[in-house]
DRENNUMAR-661190 format. One record per residue: x negated, y negated, z of N, C-alpha, C in turn; residue number from 0. Coordinates in steps of 0.001 Angstrom, whole numbers, padded with zeros to 6 digits. Atoms other than C-alpha are relative to their C-alpha. Layout:
<pts>
<pt <X, Y, Z>, <X, Y, Z>, <X, Y, Z>, NUM>,
...
</pts>
This chain:
<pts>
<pt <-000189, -000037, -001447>, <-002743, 002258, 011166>, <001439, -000382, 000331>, 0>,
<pt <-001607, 000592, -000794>, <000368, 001621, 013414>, <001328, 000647, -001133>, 1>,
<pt <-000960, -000309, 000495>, <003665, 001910, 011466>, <-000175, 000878, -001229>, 2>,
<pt <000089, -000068, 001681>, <002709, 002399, 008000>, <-000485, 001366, 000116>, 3>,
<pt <000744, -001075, 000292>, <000745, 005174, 008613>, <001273, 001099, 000780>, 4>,
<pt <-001023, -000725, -000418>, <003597, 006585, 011086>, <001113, 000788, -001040>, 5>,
<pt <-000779, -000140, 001117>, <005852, 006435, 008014>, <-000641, 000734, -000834>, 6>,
<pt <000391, -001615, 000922>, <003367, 008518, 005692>, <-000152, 000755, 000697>, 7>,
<pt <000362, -001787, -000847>, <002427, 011249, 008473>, <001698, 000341, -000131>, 8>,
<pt <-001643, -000588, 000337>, <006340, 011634, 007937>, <000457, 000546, -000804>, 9>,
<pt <-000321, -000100, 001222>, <006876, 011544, 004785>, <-001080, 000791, -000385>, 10>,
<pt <000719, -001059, 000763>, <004176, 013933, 003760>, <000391, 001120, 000870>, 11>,
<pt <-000633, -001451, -000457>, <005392, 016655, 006534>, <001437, -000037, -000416>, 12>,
<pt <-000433, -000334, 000975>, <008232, 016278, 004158>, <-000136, 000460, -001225>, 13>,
<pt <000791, -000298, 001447>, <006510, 017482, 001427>, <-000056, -000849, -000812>, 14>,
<pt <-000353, 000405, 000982>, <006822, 014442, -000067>, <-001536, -000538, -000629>, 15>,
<pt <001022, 000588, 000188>, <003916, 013056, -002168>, <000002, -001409, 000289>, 16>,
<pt <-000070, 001211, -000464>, <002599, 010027, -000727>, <-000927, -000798, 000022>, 17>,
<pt <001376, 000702, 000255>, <000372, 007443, -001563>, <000297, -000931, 000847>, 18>,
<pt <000631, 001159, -001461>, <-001587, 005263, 001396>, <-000455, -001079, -001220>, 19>,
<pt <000633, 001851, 001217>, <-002084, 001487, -000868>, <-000188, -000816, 001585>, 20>,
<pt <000993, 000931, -001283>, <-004919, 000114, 002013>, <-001185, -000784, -001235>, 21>,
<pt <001335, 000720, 000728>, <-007456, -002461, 001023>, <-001260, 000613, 000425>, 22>,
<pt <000711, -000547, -000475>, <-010049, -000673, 002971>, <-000079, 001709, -000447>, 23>,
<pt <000698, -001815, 001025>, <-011573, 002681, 000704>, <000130, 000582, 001672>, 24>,
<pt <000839, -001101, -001145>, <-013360, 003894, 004319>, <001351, 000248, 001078>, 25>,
<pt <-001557, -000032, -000895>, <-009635, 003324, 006654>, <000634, 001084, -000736>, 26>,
<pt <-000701, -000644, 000840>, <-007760, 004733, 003894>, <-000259, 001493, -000102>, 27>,
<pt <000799, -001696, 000442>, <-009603, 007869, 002998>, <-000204, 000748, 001851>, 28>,
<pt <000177, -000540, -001292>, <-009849, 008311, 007086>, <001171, 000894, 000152>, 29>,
<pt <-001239, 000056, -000277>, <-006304, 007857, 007361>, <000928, 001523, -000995>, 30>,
<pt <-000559, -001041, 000953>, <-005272, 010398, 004165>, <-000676, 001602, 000362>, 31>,
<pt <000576, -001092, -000684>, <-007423, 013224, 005835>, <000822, 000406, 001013>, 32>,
<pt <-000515, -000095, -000968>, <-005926, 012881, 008867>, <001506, 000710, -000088>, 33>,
<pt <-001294, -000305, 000486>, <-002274, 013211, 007567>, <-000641, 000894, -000493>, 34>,
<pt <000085, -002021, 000952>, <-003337, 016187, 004943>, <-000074, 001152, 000837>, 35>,
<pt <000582, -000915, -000716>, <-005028, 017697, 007901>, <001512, 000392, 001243>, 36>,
<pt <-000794, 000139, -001065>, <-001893, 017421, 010597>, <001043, 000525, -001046>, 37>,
<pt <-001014, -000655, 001032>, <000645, 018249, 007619>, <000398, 001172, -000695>, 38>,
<pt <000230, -001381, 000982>, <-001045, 020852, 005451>, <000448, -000637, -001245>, 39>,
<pt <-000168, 000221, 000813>, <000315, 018636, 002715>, <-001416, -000551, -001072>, 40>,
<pt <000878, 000958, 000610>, <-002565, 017511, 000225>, <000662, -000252, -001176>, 41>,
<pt <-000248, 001150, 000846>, <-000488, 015349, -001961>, <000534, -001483, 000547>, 42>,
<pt <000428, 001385, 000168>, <-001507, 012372, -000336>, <-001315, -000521, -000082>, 43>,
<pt <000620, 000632, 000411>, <-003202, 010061, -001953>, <-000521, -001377, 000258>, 44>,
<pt <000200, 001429, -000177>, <-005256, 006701, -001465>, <-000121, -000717, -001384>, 45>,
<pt <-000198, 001372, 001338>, <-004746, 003717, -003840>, <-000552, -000864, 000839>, 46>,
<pt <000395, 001238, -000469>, <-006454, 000724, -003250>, <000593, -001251, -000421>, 47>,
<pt <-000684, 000499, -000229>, <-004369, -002347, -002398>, <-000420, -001236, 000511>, 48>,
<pt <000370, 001224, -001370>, <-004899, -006075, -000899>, <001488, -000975, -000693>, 49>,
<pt <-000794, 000385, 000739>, <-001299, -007313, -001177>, <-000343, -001743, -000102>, 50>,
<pt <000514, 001562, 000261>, <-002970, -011224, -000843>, <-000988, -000114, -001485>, 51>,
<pt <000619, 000606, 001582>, <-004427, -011017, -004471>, <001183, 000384, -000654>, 52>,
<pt <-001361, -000601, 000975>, <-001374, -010730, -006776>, <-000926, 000692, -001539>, 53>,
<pt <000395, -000859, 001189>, <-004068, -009360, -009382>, <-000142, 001694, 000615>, 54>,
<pt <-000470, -001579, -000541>, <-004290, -006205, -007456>, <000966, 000247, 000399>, 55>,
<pt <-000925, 000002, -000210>, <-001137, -006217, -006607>, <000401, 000573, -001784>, 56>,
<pt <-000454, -000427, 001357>, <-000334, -005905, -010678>, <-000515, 001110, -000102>, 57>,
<pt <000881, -001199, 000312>, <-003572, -003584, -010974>, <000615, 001609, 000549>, 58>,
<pt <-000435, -000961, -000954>, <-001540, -001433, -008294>, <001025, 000562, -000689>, 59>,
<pt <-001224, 000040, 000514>, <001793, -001453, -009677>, <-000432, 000265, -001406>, 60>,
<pt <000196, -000123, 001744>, <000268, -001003, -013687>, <-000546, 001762, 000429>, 61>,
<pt <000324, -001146, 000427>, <-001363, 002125, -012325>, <001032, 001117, 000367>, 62>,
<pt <-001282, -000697, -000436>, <001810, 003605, -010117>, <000742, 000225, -001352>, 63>,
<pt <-000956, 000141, 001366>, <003785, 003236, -013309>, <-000727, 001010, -001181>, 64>,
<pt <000445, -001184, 000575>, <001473, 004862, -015376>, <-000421, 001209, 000632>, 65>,
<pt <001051, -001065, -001268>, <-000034, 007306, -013038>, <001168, 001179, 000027>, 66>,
<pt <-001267, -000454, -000456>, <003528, 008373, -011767>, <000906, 000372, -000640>, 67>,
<pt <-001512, 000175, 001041>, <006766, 010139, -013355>, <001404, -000866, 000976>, 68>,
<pt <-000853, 000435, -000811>, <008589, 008503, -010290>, <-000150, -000689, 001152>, 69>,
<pt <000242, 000337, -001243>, <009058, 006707, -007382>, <000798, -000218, 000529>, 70>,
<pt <-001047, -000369, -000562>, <011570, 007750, -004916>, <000287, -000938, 001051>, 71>,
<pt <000119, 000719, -001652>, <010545, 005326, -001655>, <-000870, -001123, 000052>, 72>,
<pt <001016, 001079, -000294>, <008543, 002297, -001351>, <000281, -000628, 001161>, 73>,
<pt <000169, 000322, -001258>, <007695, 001471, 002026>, <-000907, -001712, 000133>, 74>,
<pt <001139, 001244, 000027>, <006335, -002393, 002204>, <-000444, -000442, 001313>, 75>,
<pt <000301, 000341, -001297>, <004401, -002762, 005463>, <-001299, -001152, 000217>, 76>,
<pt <001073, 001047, -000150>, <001676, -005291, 005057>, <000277, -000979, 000576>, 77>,
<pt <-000334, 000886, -000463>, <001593, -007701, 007372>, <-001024, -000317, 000907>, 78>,
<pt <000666, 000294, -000759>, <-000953, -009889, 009096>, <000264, -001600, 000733>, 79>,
<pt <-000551, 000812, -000819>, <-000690, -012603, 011955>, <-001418, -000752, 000477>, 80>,
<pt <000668, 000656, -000533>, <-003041, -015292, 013452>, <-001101, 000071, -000758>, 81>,
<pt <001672, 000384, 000543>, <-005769, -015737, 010556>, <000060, -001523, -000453>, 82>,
<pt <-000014, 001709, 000523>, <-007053, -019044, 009926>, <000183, -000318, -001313>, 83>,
<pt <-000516, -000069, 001445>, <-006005, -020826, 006964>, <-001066, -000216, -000691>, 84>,
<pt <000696, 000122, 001027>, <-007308, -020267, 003979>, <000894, 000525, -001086>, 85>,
<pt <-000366, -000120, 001203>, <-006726, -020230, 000516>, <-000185, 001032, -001087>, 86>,
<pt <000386, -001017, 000518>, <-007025, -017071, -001754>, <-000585, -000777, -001271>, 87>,
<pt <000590, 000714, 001350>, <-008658, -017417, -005397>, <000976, -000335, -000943>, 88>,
<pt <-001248, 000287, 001229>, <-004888, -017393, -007040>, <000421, -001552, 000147>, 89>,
<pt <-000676, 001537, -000115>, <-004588, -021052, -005310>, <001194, 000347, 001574>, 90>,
<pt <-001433, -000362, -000779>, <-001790, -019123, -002373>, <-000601, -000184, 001214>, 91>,
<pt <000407, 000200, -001481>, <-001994, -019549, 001438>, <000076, 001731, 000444>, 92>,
<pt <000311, -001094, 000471>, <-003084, -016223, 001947>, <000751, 000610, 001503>, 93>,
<pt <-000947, -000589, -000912>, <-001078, -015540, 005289>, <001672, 000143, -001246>, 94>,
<pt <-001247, -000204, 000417>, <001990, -016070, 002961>, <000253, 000813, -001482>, 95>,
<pt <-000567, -000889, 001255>, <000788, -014442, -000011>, <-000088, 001166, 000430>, 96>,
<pt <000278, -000848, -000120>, <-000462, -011587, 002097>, <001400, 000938, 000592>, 97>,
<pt <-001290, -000778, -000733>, <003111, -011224, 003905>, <001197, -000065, -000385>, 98>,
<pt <-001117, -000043, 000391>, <005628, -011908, 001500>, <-000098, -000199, -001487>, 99>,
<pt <000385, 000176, 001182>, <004448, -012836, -001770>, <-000236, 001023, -001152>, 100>,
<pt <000514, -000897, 000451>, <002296, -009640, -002215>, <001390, 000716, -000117>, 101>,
<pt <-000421, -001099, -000327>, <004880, -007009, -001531>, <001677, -000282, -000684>, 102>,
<pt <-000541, 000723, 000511>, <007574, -009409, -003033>, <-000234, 000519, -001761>, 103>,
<pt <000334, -000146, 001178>, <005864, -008903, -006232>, <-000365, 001708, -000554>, 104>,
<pt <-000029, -001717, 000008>, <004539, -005095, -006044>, <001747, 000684, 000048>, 105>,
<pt <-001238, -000696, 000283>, <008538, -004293, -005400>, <000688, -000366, -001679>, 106>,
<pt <-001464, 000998, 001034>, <009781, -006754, -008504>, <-000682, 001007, -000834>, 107>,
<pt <000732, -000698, 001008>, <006837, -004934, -010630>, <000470, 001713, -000145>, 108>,
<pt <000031, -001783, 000189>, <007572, -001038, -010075>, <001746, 000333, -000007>, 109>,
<pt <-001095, -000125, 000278>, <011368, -001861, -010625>, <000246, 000805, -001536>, 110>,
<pt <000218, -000262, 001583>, <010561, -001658, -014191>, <000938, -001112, -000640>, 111>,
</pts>
């Protein structure tokens, strides 16, 4: 939704291939229809993503790398505001792993 998704309906009526990384399968798969369908492009793709676990965050980044011969653009838009605190299962404050931590780490990882 909002930006992120602004930025792939873009980038795929560039022809470019473009993978949606949402934590939500049923959003995601809405969202990648929508674009294919408004584009005509179908090379985008959903990946599943929650940048507040840094194990999916690796899982993400291990499969881009293999998956992929390239990656031209990484767009990091995750960002959430006003949830109560809590603690993820890595031990992180999950507002800060979800908004700087995650996406922090998904860029350091697909550097190579």
């Amino acid at each position: 939704a909002g930006i992120g998704k602004c930025v792939a309906m873009d980038l795929a009526r560039r022809n470019a291939r473009t993978i949606l990384a949402c934590r939500s399968r049923e959003r995601g798969q809405a969202a990648v229809e929508e674009i294919r369908a408004a584009t005509g492009n179908p090379a985008v793709v959903l990946r599943l993503l929650d940048t507040g676990s840094l194990a999916s965050v690796r899982a993400f980044a291990a499969a881009v790398l293999r998956e992929e011969s390239r990656l031209d653009v990484l767009v990091n838009n995750a960002g959430v505001t006003g949830l109560p605190f809590a603690i993820t299962s890595e031990g992180l404050e999950q507002t800060f792993a979800i908004n700087y931590l995650g996406s922090f780490l998904l860029t350091n990882l697909l550097l190579g």
